[in-house]
N, C-alpha and C positions, 0 to 999 in steps of 0.2 A: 334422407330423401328416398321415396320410392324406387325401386328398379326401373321404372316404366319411364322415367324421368331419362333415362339415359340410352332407352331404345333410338336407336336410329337407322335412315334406310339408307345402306351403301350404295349410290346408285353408280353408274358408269359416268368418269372426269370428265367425254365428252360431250357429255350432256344428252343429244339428240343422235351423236354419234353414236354407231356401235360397231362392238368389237368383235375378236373370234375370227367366224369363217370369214374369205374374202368374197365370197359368193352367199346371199342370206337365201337358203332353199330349204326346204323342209323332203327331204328324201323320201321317205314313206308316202308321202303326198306326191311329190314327182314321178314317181315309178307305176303309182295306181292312175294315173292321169295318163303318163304314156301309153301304159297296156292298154286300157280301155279307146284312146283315142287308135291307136295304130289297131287294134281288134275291129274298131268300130270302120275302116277304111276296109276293110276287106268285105265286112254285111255291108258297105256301101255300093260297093263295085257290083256287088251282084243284083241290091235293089233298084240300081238306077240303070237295070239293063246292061249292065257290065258294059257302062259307060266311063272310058279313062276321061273322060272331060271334068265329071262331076267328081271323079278323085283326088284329079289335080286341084280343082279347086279347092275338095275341101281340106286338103293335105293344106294348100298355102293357107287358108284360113287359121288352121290346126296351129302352124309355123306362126303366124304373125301372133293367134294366140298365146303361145308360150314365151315368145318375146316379149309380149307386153307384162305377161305376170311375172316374167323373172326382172324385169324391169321394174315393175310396181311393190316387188318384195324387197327390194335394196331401200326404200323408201322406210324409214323409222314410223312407227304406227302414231305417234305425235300426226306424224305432217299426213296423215288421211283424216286425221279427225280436226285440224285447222279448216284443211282444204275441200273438206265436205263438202260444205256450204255452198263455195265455187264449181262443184263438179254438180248438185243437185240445182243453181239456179241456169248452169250450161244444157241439161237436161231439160229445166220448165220451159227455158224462150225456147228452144228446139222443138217441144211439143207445141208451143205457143205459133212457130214458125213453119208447123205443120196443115195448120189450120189455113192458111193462108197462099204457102208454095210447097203445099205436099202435091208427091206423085200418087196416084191411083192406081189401084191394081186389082180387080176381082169386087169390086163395088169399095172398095175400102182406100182409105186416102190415111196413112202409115209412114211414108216415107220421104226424106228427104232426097232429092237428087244434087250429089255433090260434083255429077261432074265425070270425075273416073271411077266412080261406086255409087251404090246409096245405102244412104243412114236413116237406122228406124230409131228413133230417139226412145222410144217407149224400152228396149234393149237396154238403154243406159241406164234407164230410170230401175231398172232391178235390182242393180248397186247402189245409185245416189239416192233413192228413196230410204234403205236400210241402214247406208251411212249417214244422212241428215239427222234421222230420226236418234241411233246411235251417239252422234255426238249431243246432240238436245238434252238427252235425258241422261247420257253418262257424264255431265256438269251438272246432276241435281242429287238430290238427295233421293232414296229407292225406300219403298214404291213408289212413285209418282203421286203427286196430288192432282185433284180434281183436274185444274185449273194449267198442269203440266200434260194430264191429257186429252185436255181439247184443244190445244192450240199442237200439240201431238197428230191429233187424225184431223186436225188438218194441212199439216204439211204433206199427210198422207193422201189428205181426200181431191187436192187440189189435181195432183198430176195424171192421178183414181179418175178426173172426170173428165178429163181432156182427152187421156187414153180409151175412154167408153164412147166419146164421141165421134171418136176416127171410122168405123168404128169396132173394139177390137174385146171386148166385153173379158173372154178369158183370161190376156196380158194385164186387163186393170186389176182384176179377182187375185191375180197373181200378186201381182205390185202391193195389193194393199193387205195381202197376207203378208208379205214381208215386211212391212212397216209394223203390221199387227204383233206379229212374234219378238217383234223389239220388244214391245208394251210389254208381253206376256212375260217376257226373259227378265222385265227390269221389275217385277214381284207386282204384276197387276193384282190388287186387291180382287176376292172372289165375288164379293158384289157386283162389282163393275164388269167381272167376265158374265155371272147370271144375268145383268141388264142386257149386255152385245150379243149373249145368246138371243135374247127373248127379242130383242131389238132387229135381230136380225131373220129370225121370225117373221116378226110383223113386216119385213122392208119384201118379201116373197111376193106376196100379191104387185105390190109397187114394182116390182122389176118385170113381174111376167106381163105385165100390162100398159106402162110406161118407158121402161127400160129396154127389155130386150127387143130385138127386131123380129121379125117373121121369120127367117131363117132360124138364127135361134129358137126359136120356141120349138120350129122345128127339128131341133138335134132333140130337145127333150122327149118329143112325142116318141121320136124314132126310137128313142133308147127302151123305151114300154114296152116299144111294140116294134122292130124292124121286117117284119114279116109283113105287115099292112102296104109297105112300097117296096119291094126286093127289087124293082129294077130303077127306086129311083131312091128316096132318102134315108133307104135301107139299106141299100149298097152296103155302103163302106164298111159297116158292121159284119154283115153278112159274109163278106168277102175276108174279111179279118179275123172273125172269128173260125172263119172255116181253113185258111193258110193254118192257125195257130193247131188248131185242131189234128190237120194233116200233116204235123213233122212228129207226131209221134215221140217218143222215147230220144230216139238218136236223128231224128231229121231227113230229109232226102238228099242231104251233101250240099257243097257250097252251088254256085247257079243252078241247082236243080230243081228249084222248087216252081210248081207249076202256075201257082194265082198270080209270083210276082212276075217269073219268067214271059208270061204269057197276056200281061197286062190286065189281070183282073181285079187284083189290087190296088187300088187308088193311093195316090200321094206315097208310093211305096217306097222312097228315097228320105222324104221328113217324116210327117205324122207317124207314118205308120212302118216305119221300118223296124221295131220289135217281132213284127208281125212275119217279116221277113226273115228273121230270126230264128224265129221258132218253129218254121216253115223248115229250110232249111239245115238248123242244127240240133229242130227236138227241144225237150227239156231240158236235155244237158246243158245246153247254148245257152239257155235262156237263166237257169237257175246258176251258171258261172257267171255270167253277168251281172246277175242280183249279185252274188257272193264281191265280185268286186265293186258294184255299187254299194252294197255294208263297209265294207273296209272303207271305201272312198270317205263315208262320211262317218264311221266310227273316228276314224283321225281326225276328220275336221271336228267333232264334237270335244275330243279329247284338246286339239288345241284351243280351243273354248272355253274350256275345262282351267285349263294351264295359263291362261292371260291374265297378263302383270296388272292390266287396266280397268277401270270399268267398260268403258266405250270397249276396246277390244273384246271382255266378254258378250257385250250387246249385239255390236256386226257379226263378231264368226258364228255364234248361235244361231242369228237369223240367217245369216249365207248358210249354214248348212242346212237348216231345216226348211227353207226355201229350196234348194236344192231337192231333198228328198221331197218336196211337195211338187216337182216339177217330173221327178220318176215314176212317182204313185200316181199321177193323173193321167200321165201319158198311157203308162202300164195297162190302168184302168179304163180308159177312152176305147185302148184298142181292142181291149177283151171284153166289150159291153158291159162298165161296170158301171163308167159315166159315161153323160154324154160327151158325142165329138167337139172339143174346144178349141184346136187346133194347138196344140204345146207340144213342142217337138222332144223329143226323149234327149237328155243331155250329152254329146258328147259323139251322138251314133247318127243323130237327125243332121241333115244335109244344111247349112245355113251359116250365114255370115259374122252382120252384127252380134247373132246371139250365142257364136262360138265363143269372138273377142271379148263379149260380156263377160262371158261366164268366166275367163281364164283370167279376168282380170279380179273378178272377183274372190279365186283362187289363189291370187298374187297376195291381196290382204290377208288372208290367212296365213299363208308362207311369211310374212312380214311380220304378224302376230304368232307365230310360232318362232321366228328368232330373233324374238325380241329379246333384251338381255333381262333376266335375272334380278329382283329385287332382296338383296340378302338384307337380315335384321342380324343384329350381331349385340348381344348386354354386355354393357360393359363393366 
């Protein structure tokens, strides 16, 4: 009888249980998560006017953050890919129950009012779109067939249209890059990426015309040209790229910098708090930042890399290069590379829902990084 006849996989007796530490945390991944959040509360303090208010808050966000992921990593990676399903269809009626008893805020109807918070369901759907998608296509055979990816983008395009109509155009672009990078990660055939290309192509006229709103259209215009409106939809560039410009080498010190100190700066606590960054700590600030934003996601990719499963290869993949798509657009928003979208820079940008998101989405990585060990042993 063959050798291969007698491979088998040792898996752990408790089946879904697992063993080892008493606590499932992935160290390398906790310590660059700390540094960067407690780093990011000090560039806070000083963009929000060296407001303890907006500290504290986002310290307890930070706090309730890290609970939930150290929480959601004790969880066996089995029961995130059951329980996807349930977490992306609590995500759809939530976008569904937006439409109907969402709160408004700056023309845009986003959020739920729960009461003693509010919930921007579109937050959720960052995770449970990548995980839906992830567990669909980590029960098939890889690449996908045709036929696994259409009914694919549209678990994707559904939540993609709900979210454009709130309406929040950047969050959707987002969301459906993250469901996309599932596809890509599960061996999309290169035909089918040369059609999405060309397909996506042709959808340009359709969006500038049908899709976007008038303000959008005008982030694009501005990005051409922000000199044509300097005191009105030029601002924020103008102002951005001239803080970034004026920290120089080593920066003007912590609260000293002038465009944020002095309010010229717009949204200088979310969007554009890099900006404040680089104002006050130069490129040094800015390029330690990037250096711990690579670390951050070289480990998530490496536990990527290292998953026992297919599903856990599919999510952490996408969680991290969602992730890195959320630092490269910020990065680039505020240094006029794209237009303003409004995506807050991970970790540093002032905000709730989208803290908790993100940590919890960092929890299934910490899950999928201690997950136990498939040993093969011939006998």
């Amino acid at each position: 009888m063959h050798e291969t006849d007698f491979v088998r996989r040792m898996q752990n007796p408790g089946g879904d249980r697992r063993r080892g530490r008493s606590m499932h945390l992935d160290l390398p991944l906790l310590l660059a998560l700390l540094a960067i959040s407690i780093g990011g509360l000090f560039v806070l303090y000083s963009a929000s006017g060296q407001s303890i208010f907006y500290v504290k808050r986002q310290a307890l966000f930070i706090f309730t953050g890290f609970i939930a992921m150290i929480a959601v990593a004790q969880f066996p990676v089995r029961f995130w890919e059951r329980w996807s399903i349930v977490l992306y269809g609590i995500g759809l009626l939530s976008l569904i129950a937006v439409l109907f008893f969402g709160v408004g805020a700056k023309g845009a109807q986003r959020w739920l009012d729960l009461g003693f918070t509010r919930f921007q369901p579109s937050e959720l759907m960052k995770v449970a779109v990548p995980m839906m998608v992830s567990a669909y296509l980590g029960k098939r055979y890889i690449p996908p067939s045709f036929k696994h990816i259409v009914f694919t983008l549209m678990l994707i395009g559904i939540p993609v249209i709900l979210i454009v109509n709130q309406p929040d155009l950047g969050t959707a672009i987002l969301i459906f890059a993250s469901g996309f990078f599932v596809l890509f990660l599960a061996g999309l055939r290169k035909r089918y990426l040369i059609t999405a290309f060309l397909l996506a192509l042709a959808a340009i006229p359709i969006l500038w015309f049908w899709v976007m709103r008038d303000y959008q259209k005008q982030r694009v215009l501005t990005l051409l040209s922000p000199e044509d409106d300097k005191l009105g939809a030029g601002w924020n560039i103008i102002q951005s790229t001239t803080a970034i410009g004026s920290g120089g080498w080593n920066g003007k010190g912590w609260t000293q910098g002038t465009q944020s100190q002095l309010n010229f700066l717009p949204e200088s606590h979310t969007d554009f708090i890099i900006a404040v960054l680089a104002e006050e700590f130069g490129l040094i600030g800015v390029l330690t930042l990037c250096a711990a934003y690579c670390f951050l996601i070289g480990r998530c990719m490496l536990i990527a890399l290292n998953s026992q499963s297919q599903f856990g290869r599919l999510i952490a993949g996408s969680l991290t290069l969602t992730f890195f798509i959320y630092v490269f657009v910020n990065m680039s928003m505020v240094s006029g590379i794209l237009p303003v979208v409004g995506v807050p820079l991970p970790l540093l940008s002032h905000g709730g829902t989208a803290i908790v998101t993100l940590f919890l989405g960092f929890g299934i990585l910490m899950a999928i990084s201690t997950e136990p060990k498939r040993i093969r042993t011939d006998l």
